[in-house]
C-alpha positions, 0 to 999 in steps of 0.5 A: 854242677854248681849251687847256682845250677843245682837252685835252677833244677830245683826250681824248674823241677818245681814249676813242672811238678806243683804248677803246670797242668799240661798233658802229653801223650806219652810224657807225664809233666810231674814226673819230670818235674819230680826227677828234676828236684831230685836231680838239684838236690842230689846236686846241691847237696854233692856241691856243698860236700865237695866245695865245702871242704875246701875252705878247711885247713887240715892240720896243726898250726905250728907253735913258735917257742921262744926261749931265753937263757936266763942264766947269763942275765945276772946282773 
């Protein structure tokens, strides 16, 4: 699940739990709305977990010694 798909249950999830007030027998509109929040923020959160690591690079970047022989220089 990407960022884009965890911000869509989230705000669906919203919508159904703050702004809609419909009743079915048996279903309880809240509920849901309330389990698809947490299912987009279980999945964003996993998301930055996983594809933020990958712009870090791990490791010690090498240093370039250069040396000079300052004993043949005698002028």
């Amino acid at each position: 699940m990407g960022i884009g798909a965890s911000i869509t249950l989230l705000a669906i999830g919203a919508i159904l739990a703050f702004a809609v007030d419909a009743t079915f027998s048996g279903i309880d509109i809240q509920v849901i709305g309330v389990i698809l929040m947490v299912c987009g923020a279980l999945g964003l959160v996993l998301t930055m977990l996983v594809f933020g690591r990958r712009d870090r690079t791990v490791g010690v970047a090498e240093e370039r010694v250069v040396t000079r022989d300052r004993d043949r220089d005698v002028y």
